[in-house]
N, C-alpha and C positions, 0 to 999 in steps of 0.2 A: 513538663512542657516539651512535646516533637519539633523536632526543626521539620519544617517541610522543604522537599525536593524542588528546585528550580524547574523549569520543564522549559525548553528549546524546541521553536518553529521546525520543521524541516526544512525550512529555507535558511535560516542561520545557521543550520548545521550544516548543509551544503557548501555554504558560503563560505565556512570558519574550514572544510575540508578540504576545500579546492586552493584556499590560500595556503595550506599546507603545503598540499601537491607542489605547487608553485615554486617552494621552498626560498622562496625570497625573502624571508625573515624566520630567525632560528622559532622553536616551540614555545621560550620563553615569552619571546617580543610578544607572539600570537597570544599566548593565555593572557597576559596582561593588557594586551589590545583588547579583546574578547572579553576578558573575567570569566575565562572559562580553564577549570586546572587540561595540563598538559597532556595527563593520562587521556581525557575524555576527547581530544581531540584528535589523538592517536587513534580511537577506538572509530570515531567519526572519518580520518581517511582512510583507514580499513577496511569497513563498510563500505563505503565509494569506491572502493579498487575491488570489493569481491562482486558487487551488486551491479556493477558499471554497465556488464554485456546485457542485464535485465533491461535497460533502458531502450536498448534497440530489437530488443524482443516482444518489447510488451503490446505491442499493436498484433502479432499475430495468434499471443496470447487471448489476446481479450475478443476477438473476431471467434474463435473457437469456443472461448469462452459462452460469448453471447450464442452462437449456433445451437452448441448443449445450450443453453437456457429458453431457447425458441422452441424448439423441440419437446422438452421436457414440459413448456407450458401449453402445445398441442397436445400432448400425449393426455395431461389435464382437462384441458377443455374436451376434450372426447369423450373422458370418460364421466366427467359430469352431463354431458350432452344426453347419453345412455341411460343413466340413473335419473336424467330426468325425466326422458321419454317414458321410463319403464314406471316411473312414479304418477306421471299424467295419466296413461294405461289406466292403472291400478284404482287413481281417485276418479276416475268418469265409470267406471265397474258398480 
């Protein structure tokens, strides 16, 4: 018989990191408040401290993002445009 894995919202784990951060209650109180082991919430405000600057980047990201994806889906439509012109050609012949 397998134990299955618990799996944790990203908003509980936000939640359970930031009270960390906070440091207003030792690791213990947290895991036992939570029922989450200690390790795993260490790994959770590490996360949050390395990924933190991501959060105020991610808008110029995803504008860039989208631009390459505008783009690439004109280069698309063109070229379907083309093959289909040259295929209408081909069936009125």
């Amino acid at each position: 018989m397998s134990k299955q894995r618990k799996r944790y919202s990203p908003e509980f784990k936000a939640k359970v990191a930031l009270r960390a951060l906070k440091e207003e209650e030792t690791m213990s109180e947290l895991s036992s408040r939570f029922g989450v082991h200690p390790t795993m919430i260490n790994a959770w405000k590490r996360a949050l401290l390395e990924n933190a600057a991501n959060i105020f980047d991610k808008g110029q990201k995803s504008r860039k993002q989208k631009e390459a994806q505008v783009e690439d889906l004109f280069r698309q439509i063109g070229e379907l445009k083309v093959e289909n012109d040259f295929l209408s050609k081909k069936l009125s012949l």
